[in-house]
C-alpha positions as CSV (number, residue, x, y, z in Angstrom):
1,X,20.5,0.2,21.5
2,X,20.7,1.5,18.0
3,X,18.1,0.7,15.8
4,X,18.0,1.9,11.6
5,X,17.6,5.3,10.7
6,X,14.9,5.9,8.3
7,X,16.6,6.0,4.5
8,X,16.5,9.8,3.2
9,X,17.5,8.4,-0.5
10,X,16.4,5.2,-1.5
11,X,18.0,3.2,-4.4
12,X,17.9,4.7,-8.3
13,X,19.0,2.8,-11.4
14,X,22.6,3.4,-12.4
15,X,21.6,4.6,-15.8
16,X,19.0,7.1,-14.6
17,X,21.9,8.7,-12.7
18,X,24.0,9.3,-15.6
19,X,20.9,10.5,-17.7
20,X,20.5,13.1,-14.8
21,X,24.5,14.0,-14.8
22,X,24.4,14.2,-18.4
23,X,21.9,17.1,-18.0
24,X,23.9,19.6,-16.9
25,X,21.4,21.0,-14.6
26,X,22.0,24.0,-12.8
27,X,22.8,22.0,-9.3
28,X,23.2,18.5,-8.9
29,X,20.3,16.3,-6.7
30,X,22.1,14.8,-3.7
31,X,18.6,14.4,-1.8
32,X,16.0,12.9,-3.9
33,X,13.3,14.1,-1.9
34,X,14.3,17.6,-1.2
35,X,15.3,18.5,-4.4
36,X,12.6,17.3,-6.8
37,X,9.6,18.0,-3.7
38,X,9.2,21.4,-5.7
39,X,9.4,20.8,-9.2
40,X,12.2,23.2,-10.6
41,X,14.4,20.3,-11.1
42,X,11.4,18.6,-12.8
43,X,10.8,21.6,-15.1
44,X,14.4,22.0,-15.8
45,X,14.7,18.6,-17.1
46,X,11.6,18.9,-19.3
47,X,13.4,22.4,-20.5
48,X,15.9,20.5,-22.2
49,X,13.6,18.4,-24.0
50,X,11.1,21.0,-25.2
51,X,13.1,24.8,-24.6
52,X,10.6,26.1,-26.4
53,X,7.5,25.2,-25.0
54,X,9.0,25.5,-21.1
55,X,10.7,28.4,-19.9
56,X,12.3,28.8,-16.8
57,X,11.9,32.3,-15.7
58,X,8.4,31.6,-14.3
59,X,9.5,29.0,-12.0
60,X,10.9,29.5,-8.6
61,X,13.8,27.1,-6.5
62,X,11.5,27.7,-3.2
63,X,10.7,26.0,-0.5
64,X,7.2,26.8,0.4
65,X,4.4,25.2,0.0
66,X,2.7,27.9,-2.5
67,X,5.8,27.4,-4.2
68,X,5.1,23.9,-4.8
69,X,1.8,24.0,-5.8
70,X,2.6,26.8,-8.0
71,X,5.4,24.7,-9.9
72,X,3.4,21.8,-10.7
73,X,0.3,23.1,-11.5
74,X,2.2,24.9,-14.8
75,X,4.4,21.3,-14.8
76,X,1.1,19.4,-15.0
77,X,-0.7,22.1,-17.7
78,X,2.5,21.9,-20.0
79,X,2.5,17.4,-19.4
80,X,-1.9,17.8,-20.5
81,X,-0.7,20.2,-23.2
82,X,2.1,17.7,-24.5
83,X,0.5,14.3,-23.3
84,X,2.7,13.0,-21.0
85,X,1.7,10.8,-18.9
86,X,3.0,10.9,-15.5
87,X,1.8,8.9,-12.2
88,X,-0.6,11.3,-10.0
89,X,0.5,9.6,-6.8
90,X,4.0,9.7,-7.7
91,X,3.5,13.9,-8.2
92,X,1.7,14.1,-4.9
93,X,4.3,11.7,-3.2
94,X,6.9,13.9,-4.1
95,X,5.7,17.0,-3.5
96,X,4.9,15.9,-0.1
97,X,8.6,14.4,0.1
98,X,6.7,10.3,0.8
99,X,9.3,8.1,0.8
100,X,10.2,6.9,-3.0
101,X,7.9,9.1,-4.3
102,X,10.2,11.1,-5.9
103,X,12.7,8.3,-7.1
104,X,10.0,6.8,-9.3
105,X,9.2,10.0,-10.6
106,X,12.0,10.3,-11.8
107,X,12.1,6.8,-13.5
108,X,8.7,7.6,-14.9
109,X,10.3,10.9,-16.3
110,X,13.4,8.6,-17.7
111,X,10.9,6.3,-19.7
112,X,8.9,8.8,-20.8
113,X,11.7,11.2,-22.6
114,X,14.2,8.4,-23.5
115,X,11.8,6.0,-24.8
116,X,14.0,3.4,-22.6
117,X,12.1,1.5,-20.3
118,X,13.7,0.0,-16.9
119,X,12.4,-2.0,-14.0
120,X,10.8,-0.5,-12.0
121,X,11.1,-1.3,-8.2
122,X,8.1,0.2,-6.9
123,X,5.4,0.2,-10.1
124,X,3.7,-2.7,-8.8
125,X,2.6,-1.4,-5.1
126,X,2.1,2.3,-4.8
127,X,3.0,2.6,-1.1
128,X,4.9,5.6,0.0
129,X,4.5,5.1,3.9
130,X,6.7,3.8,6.4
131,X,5.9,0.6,6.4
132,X,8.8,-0.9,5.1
133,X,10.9,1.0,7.9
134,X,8.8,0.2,10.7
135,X,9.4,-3.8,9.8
136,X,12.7,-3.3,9.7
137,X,12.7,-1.9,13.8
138,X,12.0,-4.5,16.8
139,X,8.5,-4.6,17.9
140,X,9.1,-2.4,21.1
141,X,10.5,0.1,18.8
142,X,7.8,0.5,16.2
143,X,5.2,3.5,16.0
144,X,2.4,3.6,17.8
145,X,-0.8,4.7,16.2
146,X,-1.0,8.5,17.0
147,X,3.0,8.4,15.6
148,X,1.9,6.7,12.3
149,X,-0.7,9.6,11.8
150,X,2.2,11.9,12.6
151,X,4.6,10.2,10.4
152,X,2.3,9.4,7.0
153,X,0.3,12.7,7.4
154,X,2.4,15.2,6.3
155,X,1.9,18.9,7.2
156,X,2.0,20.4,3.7
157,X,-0.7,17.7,2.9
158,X,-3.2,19.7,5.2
159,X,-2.4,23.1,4.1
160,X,-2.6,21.8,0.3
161,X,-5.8,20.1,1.3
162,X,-7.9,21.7,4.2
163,X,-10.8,19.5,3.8
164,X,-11.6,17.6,7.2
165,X,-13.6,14.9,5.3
166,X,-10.8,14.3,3.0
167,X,-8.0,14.6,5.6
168,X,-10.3,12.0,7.8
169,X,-10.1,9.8,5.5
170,X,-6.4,9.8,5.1
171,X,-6.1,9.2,9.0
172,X,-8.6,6.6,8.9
173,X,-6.9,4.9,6.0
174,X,-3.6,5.3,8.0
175,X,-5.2,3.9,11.7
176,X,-6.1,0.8,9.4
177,X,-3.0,0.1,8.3
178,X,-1.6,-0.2,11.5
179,X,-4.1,-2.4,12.7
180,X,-3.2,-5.1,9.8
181,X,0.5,-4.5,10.9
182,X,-0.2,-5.0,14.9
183,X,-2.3,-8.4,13.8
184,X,0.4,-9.5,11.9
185,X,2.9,-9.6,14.5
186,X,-0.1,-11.0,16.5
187,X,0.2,-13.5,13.9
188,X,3.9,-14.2,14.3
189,X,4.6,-14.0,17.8
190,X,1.3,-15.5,19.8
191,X,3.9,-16.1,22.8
192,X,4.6,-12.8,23.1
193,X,1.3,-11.2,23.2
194,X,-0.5,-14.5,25.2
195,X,-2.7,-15.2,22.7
196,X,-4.8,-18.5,22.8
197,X,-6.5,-20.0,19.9
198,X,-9.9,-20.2,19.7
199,X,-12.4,-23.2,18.8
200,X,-12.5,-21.9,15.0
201,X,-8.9,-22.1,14.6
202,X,-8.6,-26.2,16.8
203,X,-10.9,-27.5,14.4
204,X,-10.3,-28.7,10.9
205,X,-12.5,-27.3,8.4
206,X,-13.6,-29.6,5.0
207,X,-13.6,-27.7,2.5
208,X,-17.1,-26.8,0.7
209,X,-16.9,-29.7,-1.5
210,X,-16.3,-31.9,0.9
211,X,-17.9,-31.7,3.0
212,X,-21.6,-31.2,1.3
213,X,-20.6,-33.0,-2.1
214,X,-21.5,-36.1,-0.7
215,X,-25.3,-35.5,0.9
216,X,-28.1,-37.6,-0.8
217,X,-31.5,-36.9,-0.6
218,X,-32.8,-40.8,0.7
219,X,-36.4,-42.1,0.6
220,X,-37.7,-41.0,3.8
221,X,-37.1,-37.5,3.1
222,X,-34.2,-37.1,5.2
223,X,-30.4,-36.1,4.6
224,X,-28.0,-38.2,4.6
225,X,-24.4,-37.1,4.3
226,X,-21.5,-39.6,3.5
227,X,-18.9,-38.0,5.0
228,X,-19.9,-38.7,8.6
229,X,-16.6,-39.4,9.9
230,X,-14.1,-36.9,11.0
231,X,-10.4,-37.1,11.0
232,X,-9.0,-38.8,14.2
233,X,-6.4,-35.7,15.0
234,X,-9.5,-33.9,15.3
235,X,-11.1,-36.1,17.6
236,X,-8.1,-36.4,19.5
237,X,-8.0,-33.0,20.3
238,X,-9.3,-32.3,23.9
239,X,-12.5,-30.0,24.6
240,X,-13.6,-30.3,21.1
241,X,-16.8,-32.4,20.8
242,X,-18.9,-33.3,17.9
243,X,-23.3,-34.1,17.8
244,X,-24.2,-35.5,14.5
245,X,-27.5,-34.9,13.9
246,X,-30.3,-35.6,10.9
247,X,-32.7,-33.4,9.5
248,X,-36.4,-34.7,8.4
249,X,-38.1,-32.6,6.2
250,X,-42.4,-33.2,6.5
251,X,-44.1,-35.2,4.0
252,X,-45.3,-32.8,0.7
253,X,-48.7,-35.4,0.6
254,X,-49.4,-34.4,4.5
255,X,-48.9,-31.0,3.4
256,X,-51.3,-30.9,0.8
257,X,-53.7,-32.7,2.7
């Protein structure tokens, strides 16, 4: 059984690739992730924009991850210095080589040195994980919990950041996602995992006000509620019962007395 491989290079804008081919750079991207995870292709871009505030000699085409971190910490001084704005989790994304990270860092680059702005396909949700694959695979095929750490926690994102209460949360933030993806095919296929509704989900609930719009306060000093009457399908319904009851509240005067 063959199931999809996970994409290496997602989708880019026609017009963004000729921008980049019109750069001449000194090697052409063919893997979005690989070549722009350590910033010389970012720097070299920005070179040809502002060569003489950017120089190239103190950046190095490595692969390490001091190398990485070395590159754009002098990419983000010289973006403070000439106040361009570019997306923080789109930097981290792509230094970390998150899937589309680094293709909408390169859009954001695109708008922000050609003035021309395009549609973005991933500027409304931030998500650089797998999610999108793992729908995409059959439910026997998907990643279990310990995988999804292992596949959305990169390595160079412990040696960048070696604090355990920060890479905690990360896991913790990951382990939570997968639970909202293992309820939602809980969701969609109840046959498949025997799951049998519950009493909260057989009834029908009124909305709020509905179902307390109509209660008067009568003479006696009891409640009285005018919708009294459920819906028949409800009724209908087997092991589902219904007690009406009324609620007397004492007498202030005995009170006070």
């Amino acid at each position: 059984m063959a199931y999809p491989q996970t994409p290496k290079r997602t989708g880019i804008p026609r017009e963004v690739l000729k921008w980049i081919q019109s750069l001449d750079l000194s090697f052409s991207p063919k893997n979005m992730r690989r070549d722009f995870s350590n910033g010389y292709l970012v720097a070299e871009i920005f070179s040809w924009y502002y060569p003489e505030n950017l120089t190239m000699h103190s950046y190095d085409n490595g692969t390490s991850i001091a190398t990485k971190l070395g590159n754009w910490a002098q990419i983000e001084r010289f973006l403070q210095k000439e106040n361009i704005q570019l997306l923080k989790e789109a930097i981290d994304g792509s230094i970390h080589c998150k899937p589309g990270a680094a293709e909408l860092l390169v859009q954001e680059m695109f708008t922000a040195l050609t003035n021309r702005r395009i549609r973005s396909f991933q500027k409304d949700e931030l998500d650089f994980s797998d999610r999108g694959y793992q729908e995409q695979l059959p439910m026997v095929a998907r990643s279990t919990a310990s995988k999804a750490i292992k596949s959305n926690l990169r390595l160079s994102e412990l040696i960048a950041e070696p604090s355990i209460t920060t890479n905690q949360r990360k896991v913790q933030a990951i382990i939570h996602m997968h639970l909202e993806q293992r309820a939602a095919e809980r969701e969609q296929n109840p046959k498949r995992f025997n799951r049998k509704p519950t009493v909260g989900t057989l009834v029908a609930r009124l909305p709020p006000s509905r179902r307390h719009g109509n209660t008067d306060l009568d003479t006696s000093g009891s409640f009285s509620s005018g919708t009294k009457s459920c819906p028949s399908s409800v009724r209908s319904k087997p092991h589902v019962y219904f007690k009406e009851i009324e609620v007397h509240q004492p007498n202030r005067r005995s009170l006070s007395n």
